[in-house]
N, C-alpha and C positions, 0 to 999 in steps of 0.2 A: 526609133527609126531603124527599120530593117535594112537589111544589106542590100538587094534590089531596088529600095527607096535612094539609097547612097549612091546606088551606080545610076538611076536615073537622071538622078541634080545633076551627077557628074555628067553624063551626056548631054546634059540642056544648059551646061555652063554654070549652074547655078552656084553660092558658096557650098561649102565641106557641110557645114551643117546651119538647120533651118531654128532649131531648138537645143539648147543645150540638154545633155540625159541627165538623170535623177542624182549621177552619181559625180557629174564635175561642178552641181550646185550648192551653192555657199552653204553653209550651217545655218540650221531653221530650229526655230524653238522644240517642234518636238525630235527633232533628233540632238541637242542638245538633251530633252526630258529623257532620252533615251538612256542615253550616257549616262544621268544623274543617278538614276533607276537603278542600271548594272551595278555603279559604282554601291549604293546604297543595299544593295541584294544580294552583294558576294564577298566573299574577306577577301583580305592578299591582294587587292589590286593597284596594278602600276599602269599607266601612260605610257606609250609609244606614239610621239610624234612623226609623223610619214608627211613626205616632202609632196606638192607641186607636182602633177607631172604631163604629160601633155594629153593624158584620156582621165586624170584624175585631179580633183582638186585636195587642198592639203586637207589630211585625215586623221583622226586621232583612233588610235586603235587600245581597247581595255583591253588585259589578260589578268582575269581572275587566279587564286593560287593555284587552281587548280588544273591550268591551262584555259578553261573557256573564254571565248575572248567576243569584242563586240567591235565594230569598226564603221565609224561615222566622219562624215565631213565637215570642218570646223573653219571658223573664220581664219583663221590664220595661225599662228605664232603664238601671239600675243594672247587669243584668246584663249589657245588649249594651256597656256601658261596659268592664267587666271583662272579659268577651269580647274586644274590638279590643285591651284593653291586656296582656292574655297573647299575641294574636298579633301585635302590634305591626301593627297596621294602624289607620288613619284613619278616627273617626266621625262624621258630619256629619247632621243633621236635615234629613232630606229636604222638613221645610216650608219651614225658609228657605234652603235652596240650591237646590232642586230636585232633578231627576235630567240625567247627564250625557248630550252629545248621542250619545256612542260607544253607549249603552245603543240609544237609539233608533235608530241608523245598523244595530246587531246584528241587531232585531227585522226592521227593513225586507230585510236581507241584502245590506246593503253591507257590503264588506270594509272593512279598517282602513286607509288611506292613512297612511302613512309620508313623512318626507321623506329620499329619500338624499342623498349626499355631493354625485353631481353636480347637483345642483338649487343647493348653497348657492352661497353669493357667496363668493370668495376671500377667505383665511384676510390679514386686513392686513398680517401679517411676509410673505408669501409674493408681496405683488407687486413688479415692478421700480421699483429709483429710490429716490429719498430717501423716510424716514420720513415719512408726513402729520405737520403740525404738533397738536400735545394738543390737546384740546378746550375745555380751559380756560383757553388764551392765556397759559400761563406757560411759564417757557423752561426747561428740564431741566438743560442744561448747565452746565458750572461757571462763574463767572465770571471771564471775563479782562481785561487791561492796559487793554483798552480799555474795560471799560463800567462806564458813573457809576453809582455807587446811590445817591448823593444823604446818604451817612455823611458825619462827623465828616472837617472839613479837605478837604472837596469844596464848591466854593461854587457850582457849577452851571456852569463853565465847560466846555465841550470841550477835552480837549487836544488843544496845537499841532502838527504836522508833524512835532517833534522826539520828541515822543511824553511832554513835560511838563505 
């Protein structure tokens, strides 16, 4: 319905709309097969649940790893729940998380920046020389001859030279 169409009903009294548009109607098999499709055609993909709203009906939006994303209208709640839990993907309510920046980075057409191998910081078994000491100041090793722990028949003394 075009906008001149809108302001005509409105002039002759008629309701707001005659037909609902493509986009506030319920979820239909193939836009579910849609979804299935995305889901099964791309890695990395999570669920965003998008609310109700008065020119929209509730919608589930895919974003692959990569940012590309797909965005269909779904029965409800319930159903894009049952949806992510058949294809085992993650749904998150796009009011309180938002949407991720790789979505936004997609739309502007920046690629995906990765980090490779040679960018990381050496692997800590792989550099030279003794082990760094734990992080938590306790000592790994077993105990030997020499060191007090302060048990039964230790009265705090150091042993002597002779090694008693």
């Amino acid at each position: 319905m075009s906008f001149a169409d809108r302001l005509r009903a409105w002039f002759k009294g008629e309701p707001k709309r005659s037909a609902p548009s493509p986009s506030t109607e319920k979820s239909s098999r193939s836009s579910t097969r849609e979804l299935s499709e995305f889901v099964d055609s791309r890695p990395g993909v999570e669920a965003y649940l998008e609310p109700k709203t008065a020119l929209y009906s509730t919608t589930v939006l895919l974003i692959a790893a990569d940012g590309e994303y797909l965005r269909r209208p779904i029965g409800g709640p319930q159903q894009a729940a049952s949806f992510c839990e058949k294809h085992d993907i993650p749904l998150y309510d796009a009011r309180k998380v938002g949407y991720p920046r790789r979505m936004r980075d997609y739309e502007r057409g920046k690629p995906q920046r990765g980090i490779g191998l040679e960018e990381l910081p050496p692997w800590p078994g792989d550099e030279p020389g003794p082990p760094p000491p734990p992080a938590d100041g306790s000592d790994d090793r077993a105990p030997g001859p020499d060191d007090t722990d302060g048990g039964p028949g230790d009265e705090g003394t150091p042993p002597d030279a002779t090694g008693r």
